[in-house]
C-alpha positions in Angstrom: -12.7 3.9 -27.7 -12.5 7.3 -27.3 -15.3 9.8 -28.9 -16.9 6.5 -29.8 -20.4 5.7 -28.5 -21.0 1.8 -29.2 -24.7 2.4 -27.7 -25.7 4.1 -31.1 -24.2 1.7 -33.7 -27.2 0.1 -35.8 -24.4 -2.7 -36.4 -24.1 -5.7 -34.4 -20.5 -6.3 -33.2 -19.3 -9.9 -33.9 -15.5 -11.1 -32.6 -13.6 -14.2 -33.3 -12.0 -16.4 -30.3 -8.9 -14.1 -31.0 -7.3 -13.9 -27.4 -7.7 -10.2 -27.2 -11.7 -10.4 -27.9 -12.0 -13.1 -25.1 -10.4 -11.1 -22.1 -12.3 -10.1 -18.9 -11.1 -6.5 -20.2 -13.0 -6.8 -23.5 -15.6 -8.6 -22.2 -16.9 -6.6 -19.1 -16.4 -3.2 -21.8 -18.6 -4.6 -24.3 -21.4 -6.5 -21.3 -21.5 -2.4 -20.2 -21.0 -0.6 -23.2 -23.4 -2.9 -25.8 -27.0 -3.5 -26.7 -28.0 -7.6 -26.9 -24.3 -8.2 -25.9 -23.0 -11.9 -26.1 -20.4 -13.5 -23.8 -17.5 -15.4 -25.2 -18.6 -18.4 -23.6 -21.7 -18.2 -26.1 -20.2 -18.0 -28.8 -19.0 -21.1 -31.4 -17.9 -23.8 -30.9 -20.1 -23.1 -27.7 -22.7 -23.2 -28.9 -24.1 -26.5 -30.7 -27.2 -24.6 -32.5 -24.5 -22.6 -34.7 -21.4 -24.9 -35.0 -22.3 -27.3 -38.4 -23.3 -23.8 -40.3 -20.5 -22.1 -39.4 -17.7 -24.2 -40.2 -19.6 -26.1 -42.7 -22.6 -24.2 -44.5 -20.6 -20.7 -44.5 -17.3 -21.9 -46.1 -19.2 -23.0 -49.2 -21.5 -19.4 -49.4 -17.8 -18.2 -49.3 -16.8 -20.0 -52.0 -19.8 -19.6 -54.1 -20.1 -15.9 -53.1 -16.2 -15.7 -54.5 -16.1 -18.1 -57.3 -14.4 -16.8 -60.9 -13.8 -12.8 -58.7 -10.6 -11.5 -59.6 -11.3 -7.9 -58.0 -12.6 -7.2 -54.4 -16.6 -6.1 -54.2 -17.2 -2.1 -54.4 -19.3 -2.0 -51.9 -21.2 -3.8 -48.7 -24.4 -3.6 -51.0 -22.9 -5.6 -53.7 -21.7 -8.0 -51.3 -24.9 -8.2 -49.8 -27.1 -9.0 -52.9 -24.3 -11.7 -54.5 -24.9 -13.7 -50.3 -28.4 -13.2 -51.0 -28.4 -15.0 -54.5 -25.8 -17.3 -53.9 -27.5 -18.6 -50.7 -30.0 -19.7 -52.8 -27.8 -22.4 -54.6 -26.6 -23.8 -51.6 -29.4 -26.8 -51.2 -31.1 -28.3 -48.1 -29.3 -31.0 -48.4 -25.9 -29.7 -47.9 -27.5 -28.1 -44.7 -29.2 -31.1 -43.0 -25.7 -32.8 -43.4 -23.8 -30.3 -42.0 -26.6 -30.2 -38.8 -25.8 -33.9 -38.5 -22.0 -33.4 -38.6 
């Protein structure tokens, strides 16, 4: 990642289980290169505290956050307030069921 220094991103970086993401390559770049870095072998389905929410909980937000758009959102902002709102109609029962999954 040339001209590129990941030590000054205010983001966190988040991969899937994509083969290229889990390589020792990838892996030992991102354990030197990045703050608060996370191994592969921590993330889901690894780990059991996060599992039910993310296959569960975050494909209704996703459909709730979606529901009736026909055009893309403008911005991460716009995004970001419609989670915010719409996480507020997904109810506590949906998540305790998902936990017990």
């Amino acid at each position: 990642m040339p001209n590129y220094d990941v030590r000054s991103c205010k983001n966190r970086i988040m991969q899937d289980s994509a083969p290229s993401h889990r390589a020792k390559a990838t892996q030992n770049f991102l354990r030197d290169y990045t703050p608060d870095f996370i191994s592969s072998q921590e993330w889901t389905p690894h780990s059991p505290y996060l599992n039910p929410l993310n296959y569960s909980v975050w494909d209704i937000l996703q459909e709730l956050v979606y529901e009736g758009r026909r055009k893309p959102f403008t911005n991460l902002k716009d995004l970001q307030n419609v989670i915010r709102n719409k996480w507020h109609d997904v109810d506590d029962q949906t998540v305790r069921k998902a936990i017990l999954q």
